[in-house]
C-alpha positions in Angstrom: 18.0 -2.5 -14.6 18.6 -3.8 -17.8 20.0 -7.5 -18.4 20.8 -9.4 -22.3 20.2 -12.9 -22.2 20.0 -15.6 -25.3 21.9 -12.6 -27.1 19.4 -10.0 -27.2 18.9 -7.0 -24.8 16.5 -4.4 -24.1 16.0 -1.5 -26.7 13.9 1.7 -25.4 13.2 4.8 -27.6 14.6 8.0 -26.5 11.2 9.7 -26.0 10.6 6.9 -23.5 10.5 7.0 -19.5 12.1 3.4 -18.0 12.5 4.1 -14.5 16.1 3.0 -12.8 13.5 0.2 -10.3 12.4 -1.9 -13.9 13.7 -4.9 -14.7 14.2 -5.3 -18.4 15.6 -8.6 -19.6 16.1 -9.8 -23.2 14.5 -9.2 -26.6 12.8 -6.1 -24.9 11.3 -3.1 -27.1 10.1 -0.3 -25.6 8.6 2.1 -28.4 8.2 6.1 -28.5 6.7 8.4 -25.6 6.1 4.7 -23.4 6.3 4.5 -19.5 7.4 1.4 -17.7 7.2 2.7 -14.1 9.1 1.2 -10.6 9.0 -2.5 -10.1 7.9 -3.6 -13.6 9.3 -6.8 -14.8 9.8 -7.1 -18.7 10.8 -10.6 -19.6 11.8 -11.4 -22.8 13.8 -14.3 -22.4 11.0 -17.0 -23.7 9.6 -14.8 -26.5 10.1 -11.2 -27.2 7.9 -8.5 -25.6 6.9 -4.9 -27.3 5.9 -2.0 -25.5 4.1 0.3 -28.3 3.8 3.8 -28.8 2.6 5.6 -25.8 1.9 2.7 -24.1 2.6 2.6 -20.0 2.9 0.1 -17.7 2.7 0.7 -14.3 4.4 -0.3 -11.0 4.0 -3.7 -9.9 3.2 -5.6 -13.6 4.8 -8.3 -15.7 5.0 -8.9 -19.0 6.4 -11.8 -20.5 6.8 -12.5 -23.9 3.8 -10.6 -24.7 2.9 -7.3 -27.0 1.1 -4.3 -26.1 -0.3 -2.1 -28.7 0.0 0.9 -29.2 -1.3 3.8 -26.5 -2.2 1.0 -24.1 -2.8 1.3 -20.0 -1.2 -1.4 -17.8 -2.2 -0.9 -14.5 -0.9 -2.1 -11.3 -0.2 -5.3 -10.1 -0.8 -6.6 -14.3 0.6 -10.4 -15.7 0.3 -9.9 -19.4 2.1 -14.2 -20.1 2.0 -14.6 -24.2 -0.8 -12.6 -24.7 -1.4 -9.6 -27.1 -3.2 -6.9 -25.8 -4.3 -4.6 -29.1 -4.3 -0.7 -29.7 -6.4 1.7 -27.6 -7.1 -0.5 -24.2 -6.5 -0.8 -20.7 -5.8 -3.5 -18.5 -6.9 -2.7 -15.3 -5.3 -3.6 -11.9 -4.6 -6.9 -10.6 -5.6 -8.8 -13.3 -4.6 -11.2 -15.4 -4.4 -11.9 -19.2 -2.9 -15.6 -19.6 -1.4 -17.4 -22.6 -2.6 -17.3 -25.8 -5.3 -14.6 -25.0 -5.7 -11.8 -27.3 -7.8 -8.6 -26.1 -8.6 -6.7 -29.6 -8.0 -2.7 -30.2 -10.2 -0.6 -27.9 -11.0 -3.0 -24.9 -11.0 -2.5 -21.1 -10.1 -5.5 -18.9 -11.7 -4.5 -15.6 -9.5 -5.0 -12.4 -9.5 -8.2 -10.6 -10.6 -9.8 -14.3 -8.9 -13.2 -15.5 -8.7 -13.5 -19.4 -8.2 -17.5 -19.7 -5.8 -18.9 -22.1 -6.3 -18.9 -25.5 -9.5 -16.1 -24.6 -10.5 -13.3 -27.0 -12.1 -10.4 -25.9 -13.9 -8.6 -29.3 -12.8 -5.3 -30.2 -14.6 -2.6 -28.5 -15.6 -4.3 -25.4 -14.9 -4.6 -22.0 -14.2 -8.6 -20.2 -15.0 -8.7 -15.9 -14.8 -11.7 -14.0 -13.1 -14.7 -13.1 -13.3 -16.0 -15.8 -14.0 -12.9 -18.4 -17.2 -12.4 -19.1 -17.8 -9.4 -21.7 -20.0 -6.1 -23.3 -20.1 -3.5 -25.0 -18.2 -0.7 -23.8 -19.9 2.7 -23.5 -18.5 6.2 -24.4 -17.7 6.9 -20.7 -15.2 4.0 -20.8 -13.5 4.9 -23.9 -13.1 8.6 -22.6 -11.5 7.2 -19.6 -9.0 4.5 -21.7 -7.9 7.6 -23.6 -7.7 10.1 -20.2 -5.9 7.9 -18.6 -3.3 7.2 -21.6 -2.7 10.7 -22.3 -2.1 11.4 -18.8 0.7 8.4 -18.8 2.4 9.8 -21.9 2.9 13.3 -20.2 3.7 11.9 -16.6 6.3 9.8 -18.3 8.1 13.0 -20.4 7.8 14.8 -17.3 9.6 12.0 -15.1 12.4 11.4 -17.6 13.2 15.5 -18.2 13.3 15.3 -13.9 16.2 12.7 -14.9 17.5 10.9 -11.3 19.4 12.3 -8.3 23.3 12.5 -8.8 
């Protein structure tokens, strides 16, 4: 679903999957090849959110007045709250990024992790814990960040050619 409030409304990119179960409200951009996936809440009524280039965010997250990068992984069960989470990272499930925060191009937030307010975590490294801790990432990790993105970005063309049920 798709709601304008404050006199701005959601804008998606043809190339990108929004699935019929999102909730998209307000100064919403959703860029090229992106996924936002069942039960995802957008809000941009309090500040705008961007959803970059091949970026997806999966079932369960919300995002409010926050940008994502571009080719960036949102797993499940995400709050992204006016934070900026930079190119070429993943935010694993069930965690947290909070106000303020800014994860850098090419991190991995592991699940369960809480990025306080106001937190940076350096480019190229990974934050765990409650609260983030961080390290260097290794080569496995970034392999994985890029697997995973590239498998969103096809999942997400596949899902919109399937269209919905008439």
């Amino acid at each position: 679903m798709e709601r304008s409030i404050r006199n701005a409304r959601p804008v998606s990119a043809d190339s990108a999957f929004v699935s019929e179960m999102s909730y998209l409200v307000g100064d919403v951009t959703v860029e090229e090849d992106a996924s936002v996936w069942p039960f995802v809440c957008l809000r941009g009524d309090g500040g705008g959110v961007k959803v970059g280039k091949g970026t997806n965010v999966q079932e369960f997250s919300m995002i409010h007045g926050a940008t994502l990068g571009e080719n960036v992984t949102v797993g499940h069960n995400v709050v992204v709250d006016y934070a900026e989470i930079g190119h070429d990272s993943l935010v694993g499930i069930h965690s947290a990024v909070l106000e303020g925060a800014t994860v850098e191009p090419n991190c991995l937030v592991a699940s369960g992790c809480l990025v306080n307010h106001d937190q940076t975590i350096p480019e190229g490294h990974m934050a765990y814990g409650v609260p983030a801790e961080t390290k260097p990432l290794t080569d496995e990790h970034r392999e994985e960040i890029e697997r995973i993105q590239e498998h969103y970005v096809e999942l997400g063309a596949e899902y919109r050619e399937a269209g919905t049920l008439e």
